[in-house]
C-alpha positions in Angstrom: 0.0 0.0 0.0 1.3 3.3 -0.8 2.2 5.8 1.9 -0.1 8.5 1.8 2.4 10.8 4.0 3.7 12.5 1.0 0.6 13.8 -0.1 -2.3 16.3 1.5 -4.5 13.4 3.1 -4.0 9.9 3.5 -5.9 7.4 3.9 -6.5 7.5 7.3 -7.6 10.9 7.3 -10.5 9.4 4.9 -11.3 6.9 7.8 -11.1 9.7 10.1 -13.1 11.3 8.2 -15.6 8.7 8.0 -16.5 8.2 12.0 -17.3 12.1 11.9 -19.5 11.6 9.2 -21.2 8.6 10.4 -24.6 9.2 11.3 -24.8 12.3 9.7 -24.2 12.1 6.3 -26.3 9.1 4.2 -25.2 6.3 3.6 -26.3 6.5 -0.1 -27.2 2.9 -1.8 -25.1 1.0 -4.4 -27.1 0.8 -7.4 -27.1 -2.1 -9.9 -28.5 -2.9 -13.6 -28.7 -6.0 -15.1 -28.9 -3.5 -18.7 -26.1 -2.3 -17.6 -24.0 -5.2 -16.9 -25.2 -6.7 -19.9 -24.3 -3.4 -22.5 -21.3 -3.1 -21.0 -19.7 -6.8 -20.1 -18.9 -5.9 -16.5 -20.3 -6.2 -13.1 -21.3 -2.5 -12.1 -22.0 -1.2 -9.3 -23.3 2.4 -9.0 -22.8 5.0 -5.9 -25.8 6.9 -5.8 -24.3 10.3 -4.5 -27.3 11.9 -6.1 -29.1 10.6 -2.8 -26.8 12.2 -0.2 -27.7 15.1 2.1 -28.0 18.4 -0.5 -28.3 15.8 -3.5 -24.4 15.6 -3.8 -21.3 14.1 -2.7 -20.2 17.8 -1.4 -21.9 17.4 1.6 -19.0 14.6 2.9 -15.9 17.2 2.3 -17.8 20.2 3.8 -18.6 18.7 7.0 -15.7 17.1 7.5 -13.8 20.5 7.2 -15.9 22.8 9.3 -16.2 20.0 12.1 -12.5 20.6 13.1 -13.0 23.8 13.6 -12.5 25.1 17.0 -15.5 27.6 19.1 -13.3 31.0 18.2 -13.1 29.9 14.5 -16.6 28.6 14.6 -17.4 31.6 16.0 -16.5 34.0 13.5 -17.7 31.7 10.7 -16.9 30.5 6.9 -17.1 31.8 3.8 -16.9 29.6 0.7 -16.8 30.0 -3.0 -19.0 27.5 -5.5 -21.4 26.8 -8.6 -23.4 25.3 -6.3 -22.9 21.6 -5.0 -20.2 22.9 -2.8 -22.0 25.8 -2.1 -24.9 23.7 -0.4 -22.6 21.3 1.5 -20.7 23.9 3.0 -24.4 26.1 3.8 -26.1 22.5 5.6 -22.8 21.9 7.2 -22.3 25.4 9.1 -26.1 25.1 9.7 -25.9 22.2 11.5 -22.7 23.1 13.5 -24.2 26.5 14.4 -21.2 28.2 12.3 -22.3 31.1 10.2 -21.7 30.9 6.6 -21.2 33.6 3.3 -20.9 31.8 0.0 -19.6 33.4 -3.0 -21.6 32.0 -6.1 -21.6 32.6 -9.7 -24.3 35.1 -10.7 -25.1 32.4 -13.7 -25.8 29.5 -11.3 -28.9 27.7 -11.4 -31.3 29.1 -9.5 -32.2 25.9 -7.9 -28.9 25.6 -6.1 -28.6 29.4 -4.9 -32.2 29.0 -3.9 -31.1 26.1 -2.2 -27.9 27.3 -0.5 -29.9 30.5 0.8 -32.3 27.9 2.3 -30.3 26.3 4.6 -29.6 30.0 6.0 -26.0 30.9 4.3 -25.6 34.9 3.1 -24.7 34.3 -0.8 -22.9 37.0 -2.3 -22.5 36.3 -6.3 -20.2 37.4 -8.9 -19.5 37.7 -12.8 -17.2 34.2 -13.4 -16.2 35.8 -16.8 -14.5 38.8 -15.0 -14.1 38.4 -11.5 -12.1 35.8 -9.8 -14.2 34.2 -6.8 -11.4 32.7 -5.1 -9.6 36.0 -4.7 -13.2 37.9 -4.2 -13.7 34.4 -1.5 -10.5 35.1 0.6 -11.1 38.9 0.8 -14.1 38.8 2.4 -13.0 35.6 4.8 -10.0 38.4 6.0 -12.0 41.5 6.5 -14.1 38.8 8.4 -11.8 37.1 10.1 -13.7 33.6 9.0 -12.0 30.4 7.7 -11.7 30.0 3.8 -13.4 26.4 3.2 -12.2 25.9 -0.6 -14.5 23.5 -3.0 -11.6 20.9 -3.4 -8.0 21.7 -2.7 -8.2 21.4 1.2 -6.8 18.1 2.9 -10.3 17.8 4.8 -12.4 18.0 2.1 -9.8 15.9 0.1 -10.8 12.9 2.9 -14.3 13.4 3.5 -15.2 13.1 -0.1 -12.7 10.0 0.3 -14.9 8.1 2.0 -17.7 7.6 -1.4 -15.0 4.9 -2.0 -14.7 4.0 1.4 -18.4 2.9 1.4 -18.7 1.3 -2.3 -16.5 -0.7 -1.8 -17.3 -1.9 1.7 -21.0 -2.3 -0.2 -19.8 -3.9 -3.7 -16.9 -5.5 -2.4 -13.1 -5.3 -4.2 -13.2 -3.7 -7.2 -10.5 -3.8 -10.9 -11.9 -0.3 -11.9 -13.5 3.0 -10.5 -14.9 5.9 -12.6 -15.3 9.2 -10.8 -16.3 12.4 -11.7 -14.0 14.7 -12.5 -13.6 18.9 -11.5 -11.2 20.5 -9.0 -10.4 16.5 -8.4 -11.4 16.8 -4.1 -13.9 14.0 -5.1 -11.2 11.9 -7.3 -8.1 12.5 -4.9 -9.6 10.9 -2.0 -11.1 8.3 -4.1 -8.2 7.0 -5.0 -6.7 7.1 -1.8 -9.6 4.8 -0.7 -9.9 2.5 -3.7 -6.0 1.8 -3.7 -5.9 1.2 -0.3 -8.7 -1.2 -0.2 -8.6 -2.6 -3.7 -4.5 -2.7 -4.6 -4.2 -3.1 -7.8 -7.5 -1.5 -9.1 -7.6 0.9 -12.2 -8.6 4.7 -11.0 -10.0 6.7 -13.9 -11.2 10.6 -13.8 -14.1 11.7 -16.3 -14.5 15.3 -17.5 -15.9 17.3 -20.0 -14.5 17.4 -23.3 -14.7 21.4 -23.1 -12.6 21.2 -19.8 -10.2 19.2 -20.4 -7.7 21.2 -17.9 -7.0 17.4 -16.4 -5.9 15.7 -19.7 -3.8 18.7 -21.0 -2.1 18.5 -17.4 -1.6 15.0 -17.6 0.1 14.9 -21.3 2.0 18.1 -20.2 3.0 16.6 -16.5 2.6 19.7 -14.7 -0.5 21.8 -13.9 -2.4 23.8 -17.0 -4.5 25.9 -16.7 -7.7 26.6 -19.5 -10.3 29.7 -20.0 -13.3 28.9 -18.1 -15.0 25.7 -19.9 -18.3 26.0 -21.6 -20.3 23.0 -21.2 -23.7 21.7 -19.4 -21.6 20.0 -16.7 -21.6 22.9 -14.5 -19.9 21.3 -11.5 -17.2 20.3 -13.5 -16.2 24.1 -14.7 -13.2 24.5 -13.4 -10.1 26.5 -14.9 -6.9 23.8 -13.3 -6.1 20.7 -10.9 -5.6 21.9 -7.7 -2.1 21.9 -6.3 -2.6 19.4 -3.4 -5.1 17.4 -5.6 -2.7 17.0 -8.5 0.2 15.6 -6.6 -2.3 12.3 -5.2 -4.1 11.6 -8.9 -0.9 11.9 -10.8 0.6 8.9 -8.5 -2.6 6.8 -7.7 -5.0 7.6 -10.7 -4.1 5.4 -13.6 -5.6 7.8 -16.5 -8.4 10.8 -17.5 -10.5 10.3 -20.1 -13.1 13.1 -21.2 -17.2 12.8 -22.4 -19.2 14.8 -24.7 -22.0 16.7 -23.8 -24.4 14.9 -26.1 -22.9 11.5 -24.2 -23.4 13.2 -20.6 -27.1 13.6 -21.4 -27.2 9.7 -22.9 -26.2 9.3 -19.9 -28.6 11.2 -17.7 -31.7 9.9 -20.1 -30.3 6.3 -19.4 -30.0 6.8 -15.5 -33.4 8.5 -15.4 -35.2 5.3 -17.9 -33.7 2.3 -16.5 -32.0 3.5 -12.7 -35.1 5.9 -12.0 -32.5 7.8 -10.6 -31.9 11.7 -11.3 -28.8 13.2 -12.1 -27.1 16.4 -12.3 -25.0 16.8 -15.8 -21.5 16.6 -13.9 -23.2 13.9 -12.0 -23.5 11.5 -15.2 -19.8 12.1 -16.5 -18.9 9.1 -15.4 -21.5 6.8 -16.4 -21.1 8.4 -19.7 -17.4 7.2 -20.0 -18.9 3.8 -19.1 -21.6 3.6 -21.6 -19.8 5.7 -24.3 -16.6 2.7 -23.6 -14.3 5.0 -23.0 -13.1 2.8 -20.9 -12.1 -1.4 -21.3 -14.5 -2.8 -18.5 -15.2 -6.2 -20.1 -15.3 -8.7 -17.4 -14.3 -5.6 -14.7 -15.8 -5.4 -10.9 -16.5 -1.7 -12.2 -17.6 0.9 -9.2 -19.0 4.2 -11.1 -19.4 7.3 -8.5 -22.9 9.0 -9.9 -21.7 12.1 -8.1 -24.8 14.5 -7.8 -28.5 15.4 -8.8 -29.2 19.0 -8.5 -30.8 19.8 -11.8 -33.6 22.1 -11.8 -36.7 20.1 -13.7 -36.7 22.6 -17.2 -33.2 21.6 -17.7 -33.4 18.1 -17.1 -36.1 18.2 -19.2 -34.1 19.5 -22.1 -30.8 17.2 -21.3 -33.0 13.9 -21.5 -35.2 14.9 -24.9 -31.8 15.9 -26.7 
C-alpha cells in the first residue's frame, strides 16, 4: 500500500473522516442494472451520491472540514466559493454546526442551487465568473471577516471526506478492478483514489471530464498543472479552470488515467439513468456513467464501481438534457 504521507490526506484521514461523518451524512445505496451489466460486459455497481444530504457528494468534504473547527473559528464563521454543489454542502454543514456561513456564487448558477444554498440559511454574495475571480473575491471577504476560507476541493479535509464515497462502495460492492469518478477540481477523485488503492491494490482509478474542460488531460500529457479559459459545457460542476495543487500531486501517483465525455454522451447518460436506474442526475453527476456507456473505458469482465456524483438539476433543464 502506498504511503499517503507525501501527499495532503492519507488514507486515514479518509477513515477519520468517516467516524465524523457517520450518522450524519447518508449512507447512499449501491445501485445495480442487469442493462447495464449486460451493455457493458462488467459487473457495475453504482454509488448513488445523487441521494446524499443536498443531492451531492459535497456534503461529505464540507462537513468534515468545518467539524474541526475550534469555538473561536466557529465563532466567526466561513465563507466559501461554489457553482453550487459545494456551495450547499458547505451552507447545511455550518447550519448544523451552528457556524455562520457567506458563500460566493456565480451570478449564472442555477437558481435551484442558490435557492437552495440560501435555504439552509447561508448569506450568498455572487459574482461575474467571466470577469471576477471568486477565489480572490472568497479570501477577501473571509480576512476582513476574520472567517476560515473552506475551498470547493484543494483542502486536505475536504480531500478525505469526499474519500470516504469509496470507502463505502466498496465496503458495499466489495473489491473492485476499476472505478470511474467524476472529474472537476479532483477533491472528489483525490480521495477516491486514496480509498480504492488502499482497499482494492491493484484497481484501475480513472477521472471523467468534459470534453470542453479538459484542464486534467492537457495537465496530464504536459506533467505539470495547465490551466484553460473557463469551460463552456452543461456540466456545470465540473467548470473549473486547473487541478488543484494538493489534488494533483495524489491523482498523478494513484490515478491510472483521465478520459473526457461529450456533452451529447453526458445527457445519454442522464436519459439512461433516469429510464432504467429511475434515478436523477445532475449533468456533472452523469460524467462518469457516460465514459462507461460511451466505452471509453475497457470494462469487459471488470468489478467496475462508477461514482454518480450528484443530482441537482432544476426540472426545465433536465427536461431538455433527456429529450436531446
Amino acid at each position: 500500500m502506498i504511503d499517503g504521507s507525501e501527499f495532503a490526506a492519507s488514507f486515514d484521514d479518509v477513515c477519520a473522516a468517516a467516524e465524523r461523518l457517520r450518522g450524519i451524512a447518508h449512507r447512499t445505496p449501491v445501485v445495480t442494472s442487469k442493462t447495464l451489466d449486460e451493455r457493458t460486459g462488467a459487473r457495475v455497481s453504482l454509488k448513488a451520491e445523487n441521494l446524499q444530504r443536498i443531492g451531492a457528494f459535497k456534503f461529505r468534504g464540507a462537513y468534515n472540514a468545518i467539524a474541526q473547527l475550534d469555538a473561536a473559528q466557529r465563532q466567526r464563521g466561513v465563507v466559501a466559493f461554489s457553482s453550487g454543489n459545494h456551495a450547499q454542502g458547505v451552507a447545511l454543514a455550518a447550519q448544523l454546526l451552528d457556524v455562520p456561513a457567506t458563500i460566493v456564487m456565480p451570478s449564472d448558477a442555477p437558481e435551484a442551487k442558490l435557492a437552495a444554498t440560501r435555504g439552509y440559511g447561508a448569506e450568498v454574495v455572487t459574482y461575474d465568473r467571466e470577469r471576477m475571480n471568486r477565489s480572490e473575491l472568497a479570501a477577501s471577504i473571509a480576512a476582513e471577516r476574520g472567517a476560515t476560507l473552506v475551498p470547493p476541493y484543494d483542502d486536505p479535509a475536504i480531500i478525505a471526506g469526499q474519500g470516504t464515497v469509496a470507502l463505502e462502495l466498496l465496503a458495499d460492492a466489495g473489491r473492485l478492478e476499476v472505478l470511474l469518478v467524476p472529474l472537476g477540481g479532483g477533491g472528489l477523485l483525490s480521495g477516491c483514489a486514496l480509498a480504492a488503492t488502499a482497499l482494492s491494490p491493484g484497481v484501475r482509478v480513472f477521472g471523467v471530464e468534459p470534453e470542453a474542460g479538459d484542464d486534467w488531460v492537457r495537465s496530464w500529457r504536459a506533467d505539470r498543472i495547465v490551466s484553460i479559459p473557463v469551460p463552456q459545457t452543461i456540466a456545470d460542476g465540473q467548470r473549473t479552470q486547473a487541478p488543484g495543487d494538493l489534488t494533483w500531486p495524489i491523482v498523478r501517483r494513484l490515478v491510472t488515467g483521465i478520459v473526457t465525455v461529450s456533452d451529447d454522451e453526458i445527457k445519454h447518460a442522464m436519459r439512461f439513468a433516469f429510464e432504467r436506474l429511475k434515478l436523477v442526475l445532475e449533468p456533472s453527476g452523469a460524467s462518469a456513467l457516460a465514459a462507461l456507456l460511451s466505452g471509453k473505458i475497457d470494462v469487459r469482465g471488470a468489478r467496475t464501481g462508477v461514482v454518480l456524483s450528484g443530482g441537482n438539476v432544476d426540472a426545465a433543464t433536465f427536461a431538455v438534457c433527456i429529450a436531446d
